[in-house]
ZALUM-115364 format. One record per residue: residue number from 0; residue in three letters; x, y, z of N, C-alpha, C in turn. Coordinates in Angstrom, 1 decimal. Each point is the difference from the previous one (the first is absolute). Layout:
// ZALUM-115364
NUM	ALA	X	Y	Z	X	Y	Z	X	Y	Z $
...
// end
This chain:
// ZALUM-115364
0	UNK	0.9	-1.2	0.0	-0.9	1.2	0.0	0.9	1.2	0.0 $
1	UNK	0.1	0.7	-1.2	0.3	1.5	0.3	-0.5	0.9	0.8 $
2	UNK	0.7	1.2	0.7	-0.4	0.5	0.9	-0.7	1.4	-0.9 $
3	UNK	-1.1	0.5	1.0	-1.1	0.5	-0.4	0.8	1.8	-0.1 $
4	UNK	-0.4	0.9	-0.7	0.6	1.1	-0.2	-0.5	1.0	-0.8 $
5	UNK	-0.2	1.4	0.3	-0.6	1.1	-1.2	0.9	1.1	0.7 $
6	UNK	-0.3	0.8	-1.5	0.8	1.2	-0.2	-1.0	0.8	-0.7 $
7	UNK	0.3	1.2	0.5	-0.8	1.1	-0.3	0.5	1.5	-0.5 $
8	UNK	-0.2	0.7	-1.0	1.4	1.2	0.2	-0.6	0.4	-1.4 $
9	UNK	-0.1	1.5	0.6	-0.8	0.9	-0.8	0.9	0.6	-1.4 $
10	UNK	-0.4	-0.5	-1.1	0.9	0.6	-1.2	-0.6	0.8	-0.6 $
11	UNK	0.3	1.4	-0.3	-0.9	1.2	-0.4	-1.5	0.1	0.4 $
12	UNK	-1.0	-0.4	-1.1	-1.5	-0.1	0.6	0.1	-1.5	-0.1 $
13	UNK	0.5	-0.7	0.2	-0.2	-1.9	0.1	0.8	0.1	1.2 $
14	UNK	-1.7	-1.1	0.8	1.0	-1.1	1.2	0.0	-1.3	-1.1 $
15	UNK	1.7	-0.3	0.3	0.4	-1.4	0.1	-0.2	-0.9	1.3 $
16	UNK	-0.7	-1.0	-0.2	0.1	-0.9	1.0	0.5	-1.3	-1.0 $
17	UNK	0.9	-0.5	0.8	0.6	-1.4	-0.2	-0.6	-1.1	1.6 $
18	UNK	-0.5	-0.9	-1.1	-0.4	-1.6	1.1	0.8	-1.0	-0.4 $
19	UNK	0.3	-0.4	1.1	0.5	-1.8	0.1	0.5	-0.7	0.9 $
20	UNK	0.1	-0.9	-0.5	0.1	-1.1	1.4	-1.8	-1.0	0.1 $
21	UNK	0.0	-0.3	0.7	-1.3	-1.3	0.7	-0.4	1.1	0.7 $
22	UNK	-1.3	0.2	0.2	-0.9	1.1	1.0	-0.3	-0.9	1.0 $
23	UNK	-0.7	1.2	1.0	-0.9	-1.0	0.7	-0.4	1.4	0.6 $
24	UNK	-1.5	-0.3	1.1	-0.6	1.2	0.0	0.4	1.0	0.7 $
25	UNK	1.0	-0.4	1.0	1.2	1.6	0.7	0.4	0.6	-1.0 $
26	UNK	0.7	-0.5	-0.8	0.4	0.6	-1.3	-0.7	0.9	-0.8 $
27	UNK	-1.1	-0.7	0.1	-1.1	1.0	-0.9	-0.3	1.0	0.4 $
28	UNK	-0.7	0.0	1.1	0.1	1.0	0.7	1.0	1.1	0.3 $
29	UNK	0.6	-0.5	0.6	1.7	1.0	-0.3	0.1	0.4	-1.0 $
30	UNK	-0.1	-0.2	-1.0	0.0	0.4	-1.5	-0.9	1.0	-0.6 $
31	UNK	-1.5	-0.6	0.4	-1.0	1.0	0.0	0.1	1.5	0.9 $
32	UNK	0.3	-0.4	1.2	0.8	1.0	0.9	0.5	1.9	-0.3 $
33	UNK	1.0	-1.2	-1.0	1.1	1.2	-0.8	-0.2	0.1	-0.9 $
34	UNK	-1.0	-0.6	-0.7	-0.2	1.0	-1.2	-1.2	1.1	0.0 $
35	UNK	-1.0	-0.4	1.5	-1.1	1.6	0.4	0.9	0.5	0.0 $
36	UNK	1.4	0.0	0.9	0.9	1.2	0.5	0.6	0.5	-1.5 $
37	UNK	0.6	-0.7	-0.8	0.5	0.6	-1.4	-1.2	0.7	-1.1 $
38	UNK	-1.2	-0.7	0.2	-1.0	0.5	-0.8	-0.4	1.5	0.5 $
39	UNK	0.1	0.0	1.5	-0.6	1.4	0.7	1.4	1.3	-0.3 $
40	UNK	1.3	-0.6	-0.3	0.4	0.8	-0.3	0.2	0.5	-1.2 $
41	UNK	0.0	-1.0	-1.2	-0.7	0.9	-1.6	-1.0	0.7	-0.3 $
42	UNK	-0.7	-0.5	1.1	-1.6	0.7	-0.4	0.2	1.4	0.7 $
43	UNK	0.7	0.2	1.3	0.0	0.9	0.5	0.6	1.9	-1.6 $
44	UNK	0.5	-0.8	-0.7	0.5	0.4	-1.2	-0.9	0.7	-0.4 $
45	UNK	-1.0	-0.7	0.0	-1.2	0.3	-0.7	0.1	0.2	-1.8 $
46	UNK	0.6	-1.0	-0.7	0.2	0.3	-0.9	0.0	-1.4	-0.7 $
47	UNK	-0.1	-0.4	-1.5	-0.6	-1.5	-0.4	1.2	-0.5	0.2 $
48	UNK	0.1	-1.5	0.3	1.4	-1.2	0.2	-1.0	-1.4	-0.1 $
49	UNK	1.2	-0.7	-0.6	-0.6	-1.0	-0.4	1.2	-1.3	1.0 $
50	UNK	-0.2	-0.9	-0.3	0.4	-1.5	0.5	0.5	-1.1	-0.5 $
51	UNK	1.3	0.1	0.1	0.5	-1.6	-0.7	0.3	-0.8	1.2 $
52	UNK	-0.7	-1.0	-0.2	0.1	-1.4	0.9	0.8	-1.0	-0.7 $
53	UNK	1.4	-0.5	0.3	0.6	-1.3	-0.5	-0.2	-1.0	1.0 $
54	UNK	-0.6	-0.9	-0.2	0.0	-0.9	0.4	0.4	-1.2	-0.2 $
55	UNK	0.8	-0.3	-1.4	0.7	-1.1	-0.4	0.3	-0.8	0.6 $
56	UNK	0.4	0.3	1.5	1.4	-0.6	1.1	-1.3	-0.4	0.9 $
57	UNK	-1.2	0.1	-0.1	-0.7	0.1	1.1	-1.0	-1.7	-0.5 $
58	UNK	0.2	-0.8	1.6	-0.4	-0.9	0.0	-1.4	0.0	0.4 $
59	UNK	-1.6	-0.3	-0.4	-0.8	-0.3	0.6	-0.6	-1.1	0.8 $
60	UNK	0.2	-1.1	-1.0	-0.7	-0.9	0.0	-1.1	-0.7	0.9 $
61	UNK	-1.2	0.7	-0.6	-1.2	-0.1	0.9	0.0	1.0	0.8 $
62	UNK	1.0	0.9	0.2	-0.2	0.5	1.7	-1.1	1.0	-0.1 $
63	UNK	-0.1	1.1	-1.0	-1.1	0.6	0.1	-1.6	-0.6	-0.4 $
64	UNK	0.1	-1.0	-0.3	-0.9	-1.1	-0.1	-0.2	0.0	1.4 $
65	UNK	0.6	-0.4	1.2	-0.8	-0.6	0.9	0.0	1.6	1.3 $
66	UNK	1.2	1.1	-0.8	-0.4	0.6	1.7	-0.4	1.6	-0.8 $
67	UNK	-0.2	0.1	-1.0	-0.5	1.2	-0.7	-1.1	0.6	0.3 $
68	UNK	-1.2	-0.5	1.0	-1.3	0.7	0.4	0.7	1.1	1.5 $
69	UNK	1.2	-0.7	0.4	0.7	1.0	0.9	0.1	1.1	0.2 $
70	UNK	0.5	-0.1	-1.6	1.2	1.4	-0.4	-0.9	0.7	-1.2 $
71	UNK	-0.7	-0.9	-0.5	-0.9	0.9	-1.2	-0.6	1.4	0.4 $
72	UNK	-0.5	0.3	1.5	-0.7	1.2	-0.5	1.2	0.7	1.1 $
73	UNK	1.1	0.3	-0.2	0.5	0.7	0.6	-0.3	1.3	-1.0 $
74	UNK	-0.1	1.2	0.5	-0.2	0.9	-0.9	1.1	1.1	-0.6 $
75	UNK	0.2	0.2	-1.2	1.4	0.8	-0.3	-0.5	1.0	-1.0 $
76	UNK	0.1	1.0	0.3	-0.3	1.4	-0.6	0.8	-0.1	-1.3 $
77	UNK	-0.8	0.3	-0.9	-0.1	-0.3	-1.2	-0.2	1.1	-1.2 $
78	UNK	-0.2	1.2	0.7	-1.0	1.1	-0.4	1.1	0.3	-1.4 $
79	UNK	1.1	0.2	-0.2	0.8	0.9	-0.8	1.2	-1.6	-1.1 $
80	UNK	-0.3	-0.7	0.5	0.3	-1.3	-0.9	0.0	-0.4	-1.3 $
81	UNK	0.2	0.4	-0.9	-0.5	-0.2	-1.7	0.0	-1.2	-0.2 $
82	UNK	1.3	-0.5	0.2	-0.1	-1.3	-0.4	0.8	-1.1	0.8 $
83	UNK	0.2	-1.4	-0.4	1.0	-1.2	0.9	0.3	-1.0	-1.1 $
84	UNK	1.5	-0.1	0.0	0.2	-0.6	-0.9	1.0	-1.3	1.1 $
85	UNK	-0.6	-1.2	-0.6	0.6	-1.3	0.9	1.1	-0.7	-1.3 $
86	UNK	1.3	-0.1	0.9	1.3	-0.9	-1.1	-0.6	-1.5	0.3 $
87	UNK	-0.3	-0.8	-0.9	-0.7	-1.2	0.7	0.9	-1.3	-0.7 $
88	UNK	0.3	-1.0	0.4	1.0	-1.3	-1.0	-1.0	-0.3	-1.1 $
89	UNK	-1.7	0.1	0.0	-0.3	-0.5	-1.2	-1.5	0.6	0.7 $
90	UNK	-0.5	-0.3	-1.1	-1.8	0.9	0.1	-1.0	-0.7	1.1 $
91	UNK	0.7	-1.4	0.5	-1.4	-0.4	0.7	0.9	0.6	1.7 $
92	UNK	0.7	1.0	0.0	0.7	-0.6	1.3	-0.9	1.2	0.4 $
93	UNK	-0.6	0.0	1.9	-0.7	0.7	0.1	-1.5	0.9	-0.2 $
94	UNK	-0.3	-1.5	-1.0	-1.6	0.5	-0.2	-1.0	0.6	0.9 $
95	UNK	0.1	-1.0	1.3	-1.0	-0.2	0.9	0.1	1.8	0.3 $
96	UNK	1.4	0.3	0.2	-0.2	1.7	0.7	-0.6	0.8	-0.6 $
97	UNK	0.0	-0.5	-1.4	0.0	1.2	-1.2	-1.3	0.6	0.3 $
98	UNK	-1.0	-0.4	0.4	-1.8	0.3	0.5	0.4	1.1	1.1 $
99	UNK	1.3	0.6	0.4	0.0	0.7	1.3	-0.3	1.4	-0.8 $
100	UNK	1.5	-0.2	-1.1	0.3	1.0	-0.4	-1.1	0.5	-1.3 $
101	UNK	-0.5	-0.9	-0.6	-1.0	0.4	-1.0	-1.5	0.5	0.6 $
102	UNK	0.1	-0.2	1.0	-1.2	0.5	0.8	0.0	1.6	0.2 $
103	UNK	1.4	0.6	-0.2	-0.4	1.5	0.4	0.5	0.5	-1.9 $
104	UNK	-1.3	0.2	-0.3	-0.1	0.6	-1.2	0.7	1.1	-0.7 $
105	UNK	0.1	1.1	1.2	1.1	1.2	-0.7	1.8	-0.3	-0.2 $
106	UNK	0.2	-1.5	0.5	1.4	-0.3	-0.1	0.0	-0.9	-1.3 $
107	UNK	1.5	0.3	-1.0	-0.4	-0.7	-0.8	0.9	-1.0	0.0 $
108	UNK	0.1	-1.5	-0.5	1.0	-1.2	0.4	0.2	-0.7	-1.0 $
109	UNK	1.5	-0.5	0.6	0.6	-0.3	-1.4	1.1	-1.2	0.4 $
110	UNK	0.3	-1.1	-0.8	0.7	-1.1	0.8	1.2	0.1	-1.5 $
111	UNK	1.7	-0.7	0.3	0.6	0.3	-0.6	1.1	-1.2	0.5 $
112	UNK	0.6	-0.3	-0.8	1.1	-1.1	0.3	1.5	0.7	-0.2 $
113	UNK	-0.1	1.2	-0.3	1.5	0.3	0.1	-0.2	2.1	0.4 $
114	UNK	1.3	0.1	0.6	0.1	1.4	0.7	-0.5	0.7	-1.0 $
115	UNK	0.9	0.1	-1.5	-0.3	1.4	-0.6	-1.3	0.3	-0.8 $
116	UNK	-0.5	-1.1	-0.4	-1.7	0.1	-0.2	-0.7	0.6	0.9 $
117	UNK	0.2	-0.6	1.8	-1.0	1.1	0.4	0.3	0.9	0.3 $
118	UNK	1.0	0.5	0.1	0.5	1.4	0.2	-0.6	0.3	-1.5 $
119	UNK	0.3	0.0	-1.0	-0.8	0.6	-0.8	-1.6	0.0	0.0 $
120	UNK	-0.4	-0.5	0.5	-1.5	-0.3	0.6	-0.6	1.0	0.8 $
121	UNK	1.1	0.0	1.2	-0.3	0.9	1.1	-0.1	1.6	-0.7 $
122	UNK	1.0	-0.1	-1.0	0.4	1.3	-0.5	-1.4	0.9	-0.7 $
123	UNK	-0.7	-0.8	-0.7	-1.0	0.2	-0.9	-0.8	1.0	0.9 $
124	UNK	-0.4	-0.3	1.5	-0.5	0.7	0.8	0.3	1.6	0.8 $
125	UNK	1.3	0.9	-0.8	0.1	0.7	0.2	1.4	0.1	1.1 $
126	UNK	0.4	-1.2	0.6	0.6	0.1	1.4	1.6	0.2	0.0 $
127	UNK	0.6	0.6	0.8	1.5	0.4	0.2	0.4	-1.6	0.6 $
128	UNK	0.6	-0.6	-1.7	1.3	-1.2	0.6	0.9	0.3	0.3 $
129	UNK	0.7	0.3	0.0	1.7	0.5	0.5	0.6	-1.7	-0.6 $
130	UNK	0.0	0.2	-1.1	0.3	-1.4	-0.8	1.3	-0.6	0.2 $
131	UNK	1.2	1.5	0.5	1.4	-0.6	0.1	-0.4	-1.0	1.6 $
132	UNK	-0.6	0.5	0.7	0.0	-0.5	1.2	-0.7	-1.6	-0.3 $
133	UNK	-0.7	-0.3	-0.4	-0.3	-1.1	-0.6	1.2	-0.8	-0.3 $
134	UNK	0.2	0.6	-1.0	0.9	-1.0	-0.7	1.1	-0.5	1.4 $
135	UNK	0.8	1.1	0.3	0.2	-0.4	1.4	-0.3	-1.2	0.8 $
136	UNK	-0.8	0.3	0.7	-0.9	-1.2	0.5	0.0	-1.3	-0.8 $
137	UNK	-0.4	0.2	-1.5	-0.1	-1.5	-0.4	1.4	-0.7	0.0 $
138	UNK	0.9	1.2	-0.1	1.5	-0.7	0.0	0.5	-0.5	1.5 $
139	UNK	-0.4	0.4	0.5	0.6	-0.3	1.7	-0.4	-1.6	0.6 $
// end
């Protein structure tokens, strides 16, 4: 079992969050945790930011299957959000959540198997990438 782990870290108007490892529901929680705290501080911006989620590295298997009514209605301010774009290993991974995020209509979503597609995805929406800083990151 790999150990469980997220990262969070605000790049122009995108939060990056990185998952991985095996969850379980401390984790989630903890996770959900910091990203109210990171979401309240873009929003505090008051200005549109969007969301890349990679989750490649991220193990579920089953787990939000059995402990997801938990954590589902935690609530996360959403008001200034355009869009979320998820790095995924292939199109079925993460279906079951996908109903979270397609549920709030003013956000728009987008799934992608490699970095520079969604960055150019994200981009369509108006939002400050700071693209050298990216690339950065994907090299690190």
């Amino acid at each position: 079992m790999s150990k469980a782990e997220y990262f969070i870290q605000r790049i122009g108007d995108v939060l990056y969050v990185k998952l991985q490892g095996e969850w379980d529901l401390a984790t989630d929680i903890a996770y959900l945790t910091k990203l109210c705290e990171e979401i309240s501080k873009i929003q505090a911006r008051k200005r549109p930011w969007g969301m890349l989620v990679d989750m490649q590295a991220w193990q579920m298997d089953n787990f939000h299957n059995k402990l997801q009514p938990q954590t589902a209605n935690i609530p996360l301010d959403r008001r200034n959000q355009r869009c979320e774009c998820w790095l995924v290993n292939d199109d079925n991974q993460a279906l079951d959540l996908e109903k979270f995020i397609r549920s709030k209509r003013t956000i728009n979503f987008g799934r992608h198997l490699q970095l520079e597609p969604a960055l150019d995805w994200l981009e369509k929406f108006g939002l400050n990438l700071q693209r050298s800083r990216w690339r950065r990151l994907a090299n690190s």
